[in-house]
C-alpha positions in Angstrom: 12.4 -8.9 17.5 15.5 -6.5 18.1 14.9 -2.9 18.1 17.6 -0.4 18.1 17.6 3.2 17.3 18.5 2.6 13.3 17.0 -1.0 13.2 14.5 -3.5 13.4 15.2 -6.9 13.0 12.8 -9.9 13.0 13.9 -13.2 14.5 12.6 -16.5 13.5 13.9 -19.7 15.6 16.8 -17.5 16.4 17.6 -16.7 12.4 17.0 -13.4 10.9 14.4 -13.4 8.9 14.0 -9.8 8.2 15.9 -6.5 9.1 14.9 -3.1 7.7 16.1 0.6 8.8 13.3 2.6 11.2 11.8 5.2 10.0 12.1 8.5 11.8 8.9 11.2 11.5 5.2 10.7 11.4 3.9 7.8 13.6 2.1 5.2 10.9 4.2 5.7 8.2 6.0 2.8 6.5 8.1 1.6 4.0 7.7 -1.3 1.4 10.3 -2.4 -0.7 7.9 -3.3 -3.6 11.2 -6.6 -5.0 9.8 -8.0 -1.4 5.8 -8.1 -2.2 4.0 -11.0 -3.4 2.9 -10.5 -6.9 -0.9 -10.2 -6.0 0.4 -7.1 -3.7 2.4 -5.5 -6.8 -0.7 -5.4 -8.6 -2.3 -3.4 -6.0 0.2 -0.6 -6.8 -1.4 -0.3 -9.7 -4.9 0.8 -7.9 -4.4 4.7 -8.6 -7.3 7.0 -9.7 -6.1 7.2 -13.0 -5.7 3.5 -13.9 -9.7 2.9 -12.2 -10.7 5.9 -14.2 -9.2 4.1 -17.1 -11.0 0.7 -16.3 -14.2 2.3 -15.8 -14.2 3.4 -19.2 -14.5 -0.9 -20.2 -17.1 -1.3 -18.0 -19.8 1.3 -18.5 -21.3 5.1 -17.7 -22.6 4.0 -14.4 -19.3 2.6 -12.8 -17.6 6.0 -14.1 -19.9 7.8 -12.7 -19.9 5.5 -9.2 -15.9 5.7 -9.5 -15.6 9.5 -9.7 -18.3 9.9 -6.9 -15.6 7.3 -4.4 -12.5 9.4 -5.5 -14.1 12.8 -5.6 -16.0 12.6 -2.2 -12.5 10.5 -1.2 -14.9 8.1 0.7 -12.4 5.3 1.1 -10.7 7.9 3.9 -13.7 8.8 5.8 -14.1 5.8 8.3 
């Protein structure tokens, strides 16, 4: 790895493999450039609370129900 104020690079067997402009602000945040995600990653982009709302609707009342419980308590960003 290199690490300069603008940059990070990635080095593999002295090649670049990777370089990509740092971010400057809130510790943890990131940056994807979603043309560089596998294709089973893309699809995760699609996990929003309006597309599960929408697929709950092809699987039954009680998943709805389950669904809104999860995105109305926001349980997935309690632990």
């Amino acid at each position: 790895m290199r690490l300069t104020t603008d940059l990070i690079e990635v080095y593999f067997k002295e090649a670049r493999i990777a370089s990509h402009k740092r971010l400057n602000g809130e510790i943890g945040q990131y940056s994807t450039n979603i043309d560089h995600m596998p294709d089973n990653h893309r699809l995760y982009l699609e996990h929003n609370p309006e597309n599960n709302r929408k697929w709950t609707e092809t699987i039954g009342t009680s998943m709805e129900q389950f669904v809104s419980y999860i995105l109305e308590m926001n349980v997935e960003k309690k632990h």
